[in-house]
C-alpha positions as CSV (number, residue, x, y, z in Angstrom):
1,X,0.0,0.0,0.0
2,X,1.5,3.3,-1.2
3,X,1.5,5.9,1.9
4,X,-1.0,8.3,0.1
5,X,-3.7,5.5,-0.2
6,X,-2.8,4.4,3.4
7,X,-2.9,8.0,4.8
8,X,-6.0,8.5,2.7
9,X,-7.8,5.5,4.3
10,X,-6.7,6.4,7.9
11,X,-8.3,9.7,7.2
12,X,-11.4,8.1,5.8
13,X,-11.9,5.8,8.5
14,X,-11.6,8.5,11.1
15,X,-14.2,10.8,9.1
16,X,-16.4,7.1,9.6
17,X,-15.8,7.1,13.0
18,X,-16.7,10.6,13.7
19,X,-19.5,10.3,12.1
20,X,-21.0,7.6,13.7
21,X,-20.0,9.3,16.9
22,X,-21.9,12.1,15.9
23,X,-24.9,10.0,15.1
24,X,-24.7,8.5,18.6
25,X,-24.7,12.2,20.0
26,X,-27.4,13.3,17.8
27,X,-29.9,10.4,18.7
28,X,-28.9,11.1,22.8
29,X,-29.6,14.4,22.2
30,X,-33.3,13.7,20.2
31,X,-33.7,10.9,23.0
32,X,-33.4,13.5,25.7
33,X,-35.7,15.9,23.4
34,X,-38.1,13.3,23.7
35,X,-38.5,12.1,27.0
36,X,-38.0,15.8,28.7
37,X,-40.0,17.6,26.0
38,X,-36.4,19.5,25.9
39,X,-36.9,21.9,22.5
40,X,-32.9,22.5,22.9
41,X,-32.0,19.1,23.2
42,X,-33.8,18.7,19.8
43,X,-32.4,21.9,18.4
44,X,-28.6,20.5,18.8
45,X,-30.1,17.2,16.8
46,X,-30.1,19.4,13.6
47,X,-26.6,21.3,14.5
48,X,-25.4,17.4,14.7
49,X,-27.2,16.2,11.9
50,X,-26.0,19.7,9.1
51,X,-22.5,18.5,10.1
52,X,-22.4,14.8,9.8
53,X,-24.3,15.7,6.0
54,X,-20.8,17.6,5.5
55,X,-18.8,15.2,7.0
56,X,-20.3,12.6,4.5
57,X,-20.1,14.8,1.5
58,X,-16.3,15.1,2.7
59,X,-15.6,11.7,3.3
60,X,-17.4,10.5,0.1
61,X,-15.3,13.1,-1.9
62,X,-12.3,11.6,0.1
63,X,-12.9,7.9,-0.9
64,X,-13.9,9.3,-5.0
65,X,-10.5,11.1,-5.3
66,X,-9.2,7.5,-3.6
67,X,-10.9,5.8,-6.3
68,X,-9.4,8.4,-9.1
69,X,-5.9,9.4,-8.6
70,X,-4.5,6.1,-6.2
71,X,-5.4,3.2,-8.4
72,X,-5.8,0.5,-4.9
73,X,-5.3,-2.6,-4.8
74,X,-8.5,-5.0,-4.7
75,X,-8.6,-4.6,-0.7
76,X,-8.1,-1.4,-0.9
77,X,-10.9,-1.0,-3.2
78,X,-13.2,-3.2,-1.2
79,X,-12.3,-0.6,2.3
80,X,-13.0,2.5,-0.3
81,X,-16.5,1.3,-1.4
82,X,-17.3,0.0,1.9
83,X,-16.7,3.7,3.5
84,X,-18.8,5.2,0.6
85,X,-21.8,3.2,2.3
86,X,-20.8,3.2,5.6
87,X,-20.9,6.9,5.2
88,X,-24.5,7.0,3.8
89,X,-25.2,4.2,6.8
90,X,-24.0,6.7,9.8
91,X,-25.6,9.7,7.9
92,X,-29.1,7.7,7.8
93,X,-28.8,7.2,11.6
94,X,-28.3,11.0,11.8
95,X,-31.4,11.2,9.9
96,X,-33.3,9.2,12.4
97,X,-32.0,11.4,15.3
98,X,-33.8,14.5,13.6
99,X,-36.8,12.5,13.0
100,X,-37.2,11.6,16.4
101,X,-35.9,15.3,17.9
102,X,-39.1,16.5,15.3
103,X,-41.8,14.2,17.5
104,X,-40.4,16.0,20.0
105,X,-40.7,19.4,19.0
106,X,-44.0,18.7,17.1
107,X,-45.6,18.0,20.7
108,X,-43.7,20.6,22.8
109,X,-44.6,21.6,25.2
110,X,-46.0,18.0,26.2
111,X,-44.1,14.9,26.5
112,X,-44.5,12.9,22.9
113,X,-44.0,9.8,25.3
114,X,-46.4,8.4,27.9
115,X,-44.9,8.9,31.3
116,X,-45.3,5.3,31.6
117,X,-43.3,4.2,28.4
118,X,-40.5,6.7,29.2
119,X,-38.1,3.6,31.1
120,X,-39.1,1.5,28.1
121,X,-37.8,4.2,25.6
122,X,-34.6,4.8,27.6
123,X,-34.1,1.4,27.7
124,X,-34.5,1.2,23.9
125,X,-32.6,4.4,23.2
126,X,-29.7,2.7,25.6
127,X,-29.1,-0.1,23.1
128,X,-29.5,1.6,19.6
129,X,-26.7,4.7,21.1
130,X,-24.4,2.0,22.6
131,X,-24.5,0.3,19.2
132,X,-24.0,3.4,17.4
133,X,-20.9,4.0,19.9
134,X,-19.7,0.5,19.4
135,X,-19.5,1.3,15.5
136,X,-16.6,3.8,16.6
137,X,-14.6,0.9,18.1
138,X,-15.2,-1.2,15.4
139,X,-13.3,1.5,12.9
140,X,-10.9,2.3,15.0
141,X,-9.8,-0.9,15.8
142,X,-10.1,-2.7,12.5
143,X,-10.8,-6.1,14.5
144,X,-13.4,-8.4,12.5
145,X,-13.5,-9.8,16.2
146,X,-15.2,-7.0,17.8
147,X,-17.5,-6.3,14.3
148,X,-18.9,-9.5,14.7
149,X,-19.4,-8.8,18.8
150,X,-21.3,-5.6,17.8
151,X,-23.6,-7.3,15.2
152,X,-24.8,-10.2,17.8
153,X,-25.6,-7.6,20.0
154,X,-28.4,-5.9,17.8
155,X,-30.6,-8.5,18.4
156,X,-32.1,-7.1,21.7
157,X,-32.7,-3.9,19.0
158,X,-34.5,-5.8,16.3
159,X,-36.6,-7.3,18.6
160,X,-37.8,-4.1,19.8
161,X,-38.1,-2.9,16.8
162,X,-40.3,-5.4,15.4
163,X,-42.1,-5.7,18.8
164,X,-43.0,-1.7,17.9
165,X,-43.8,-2.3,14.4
166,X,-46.3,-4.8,15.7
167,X,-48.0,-2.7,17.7
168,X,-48.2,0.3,15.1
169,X,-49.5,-2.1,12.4
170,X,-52.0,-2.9,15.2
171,X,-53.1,0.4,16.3
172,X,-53.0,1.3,12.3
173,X,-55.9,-1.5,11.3
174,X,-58.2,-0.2,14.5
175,X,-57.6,2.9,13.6
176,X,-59.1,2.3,9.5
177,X,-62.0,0.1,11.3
178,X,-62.7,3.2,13.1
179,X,-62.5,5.0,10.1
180,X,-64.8,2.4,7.7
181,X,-67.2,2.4,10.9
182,X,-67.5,6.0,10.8
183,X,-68.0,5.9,7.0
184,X,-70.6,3.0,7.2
185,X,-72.6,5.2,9.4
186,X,-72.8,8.4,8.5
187,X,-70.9,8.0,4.7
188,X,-68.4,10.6,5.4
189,X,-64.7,9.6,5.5
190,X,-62.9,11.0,8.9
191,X,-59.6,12.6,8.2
192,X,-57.2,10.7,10.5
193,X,-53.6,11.2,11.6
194,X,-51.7,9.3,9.7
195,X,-49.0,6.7,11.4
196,X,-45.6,7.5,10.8
């Protein structure tokens, strides 16, 4: 490996690492937004969020001049197109921050979560941020080891996840029987909230 493709995949991976950091911050942050009805909290999401956008558009622009003016090897080119999705990967987690900091604000000055949910939504929130934290290890060190660690640990994550699903597919059907009831009776449609 020639130094400037080795010095321009040590920068690259710690423009991935940062970025996933920054995603971990940003979700903390909308989590906080959330479960305090903290309008600041959800405020910083978007600060975090505009600069992991840039930090992608620099690190994609890193791994294209990479790809250009280096000519790497095949592993190099594997590590080059990997960050190029890695990079859209951490940015999409960012994205998910704001949309959650955006329930928040929506409902400010209420809570957007039940009182009685919010240890269940930490607990949730816990998991996805260490995960998102773990991902900066997991650059850093290079160690398929501790990838694969990371990986078995989202399980606890998808599970949730499709536990919530579930229960929004759920409340989404009783929520059109509602509406076809309504329409049955008096054969106007009712303009519900849409589930998002």
């Amino acid at each position: 490996m020639t130094s400037a493709i080795g010095d321009g995949l040590a920068a690259l991976t710690f423009q991935l690492a940062e970025m996933s950091a920054m995603a971990s911050q940003a979700m903390d942050h909308a989590t906080r937004a959330l479960l305090s009805a903290d309008v600041e909290a959800a405020k910083a999401v978007t600060a975090l969020h505009e600069h992991t956008v840039a930090m992608r558009a620099s690190a994609d622009e890193t791994a294209f001049l990479l790809l250009a003016l280096q000519s790497p090897s095949a592993a190099n080119l594997r590590q080059i197109v990997n960050a190029i999705r890695i990079a859209g990967d951490a940015e999409r987690m960012s994205e998910l921050a704001v949309q959650v900091a955006e329930i928040a604000r929506r409902r400010h000055p209420e809570h957007a979560v039940p009182s009685e949910l919010n240890r269940y939504v930490a607990e949730l929130s816990s998991t996805a941020i260490g995960l998102g934290r773990a991902i900066q290890e997991v650059l850093v060190s290079r160690e398929p080891g501790v990838a694969a660690r990371r990986c078995s640990d989202a399980g606890t994550a998808d599970d949730a996840t499709r536990i919530v699903q579930c229960y929004q597919g759920f409340a989404d059907h009783a929520r059109h029987i509602a509406g076809r009831f309504v329409f049955q009776t008096n054969g106007h449609r009712p303009l519900l909230a849409t589930t998002k």
